[in-house]
C-alpha positions in Angstrom: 245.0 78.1 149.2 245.2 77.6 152.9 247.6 76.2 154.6 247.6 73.9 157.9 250.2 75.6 160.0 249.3 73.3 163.0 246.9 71.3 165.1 245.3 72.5 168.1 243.8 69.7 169.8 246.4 69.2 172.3 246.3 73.6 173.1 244.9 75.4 175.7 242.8 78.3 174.6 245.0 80.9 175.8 247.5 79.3 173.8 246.0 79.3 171.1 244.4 82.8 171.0 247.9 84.1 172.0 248.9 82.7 168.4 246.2 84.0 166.4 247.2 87.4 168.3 250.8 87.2 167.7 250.3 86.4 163.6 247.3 88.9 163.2 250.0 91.5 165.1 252.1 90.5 162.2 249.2 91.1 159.2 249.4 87.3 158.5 245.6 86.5 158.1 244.6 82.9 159.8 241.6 81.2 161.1 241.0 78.2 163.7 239.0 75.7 162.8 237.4 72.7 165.6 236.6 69.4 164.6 233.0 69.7 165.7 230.5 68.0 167.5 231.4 64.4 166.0 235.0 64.9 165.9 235.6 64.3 162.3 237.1 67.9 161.3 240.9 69.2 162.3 241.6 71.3 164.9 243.7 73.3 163.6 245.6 76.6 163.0 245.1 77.7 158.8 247.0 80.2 157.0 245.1 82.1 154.4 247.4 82.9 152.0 250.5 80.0 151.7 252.6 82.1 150.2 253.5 83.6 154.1 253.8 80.3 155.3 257.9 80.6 156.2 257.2 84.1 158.3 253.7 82.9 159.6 256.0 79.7 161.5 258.8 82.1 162.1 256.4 83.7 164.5 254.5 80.5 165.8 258.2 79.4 166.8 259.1 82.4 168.6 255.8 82.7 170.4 255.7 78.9 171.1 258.9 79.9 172.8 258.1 82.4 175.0 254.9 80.4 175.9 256.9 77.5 177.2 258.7 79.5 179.3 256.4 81.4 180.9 254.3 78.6 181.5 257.1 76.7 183.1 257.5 80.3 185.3 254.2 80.4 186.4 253.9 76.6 187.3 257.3 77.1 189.0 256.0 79.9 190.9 253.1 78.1 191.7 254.9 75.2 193.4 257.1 77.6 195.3 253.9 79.0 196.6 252.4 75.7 197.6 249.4 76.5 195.1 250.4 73.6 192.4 248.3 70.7 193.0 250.2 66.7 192.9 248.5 64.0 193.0 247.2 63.7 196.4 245.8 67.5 196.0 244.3 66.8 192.9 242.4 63.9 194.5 241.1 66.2 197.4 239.7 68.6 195.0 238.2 65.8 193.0 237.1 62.4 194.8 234.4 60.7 193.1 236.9 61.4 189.5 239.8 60.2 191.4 237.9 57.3 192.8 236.2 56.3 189.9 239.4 56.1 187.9 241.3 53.7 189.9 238.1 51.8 190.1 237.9 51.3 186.4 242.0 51.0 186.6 241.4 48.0 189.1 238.5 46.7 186.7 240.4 46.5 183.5 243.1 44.7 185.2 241.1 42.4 187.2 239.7 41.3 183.6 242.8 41.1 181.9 244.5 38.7 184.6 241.4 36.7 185.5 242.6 34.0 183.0 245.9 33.3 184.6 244.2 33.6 188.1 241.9 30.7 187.0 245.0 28.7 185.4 243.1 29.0 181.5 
């Protein structure tokens, strides 16, 4: 029966082909599923056979592991460089997102204290 070793949604794609690598280099036999066009499925990592579920999240562990730290490597090195972006670069690079967010942040909150502006 399969098991649901763990969700995906909040993964990267690099992160999560690095785990199907990592368990398939250990002849543990998994699939990803998505939850599709309407979002009602899992994203999710499965497990074919349960019955190697402790060694198949021994190995997610240990490559989760690894992945965190390199990660927080390459963004380190990034920042050393100059090349991460904050928010101000991030706004440069995208003006009509950035601008349209803190227009709809300035919306919502107009809305919600226009009854206490007007005194109820």
């Amino acid at each position: 029966m399969a098991y649901l070793i763990m969700k995906t949604s909040g993964a990267s794609a690099e992160e999560v082909d690095g785990l199907v690598a990592a368990l398939e280099g250990e002849d543990i036999a998994c699939y990803v599923t998505d939850s599709g066009r309407w979002k009602i499925g899992v994203d999710g990592l499965w497990l074919v056979n349960e019955a190697e579920r402790e060694r198949a999240i021994a190995v997610c562990e240990e490559f989760e592991r690894s992945f965190a730290q390199q990660s927080m490597e390459q963004h380190r090195a990034m920042r050393e460089r100059g090349e991460a972006l904050n928010f101000l670069g991030h706004a440069m690079a995208h003006p009509i997102k950035t601008i349209a967010g803190i227009a709809a942040i300035v919306f919502i909150l107009g809305l919600s204290l226009l009854p206490f502006i007007r005194g109820l």
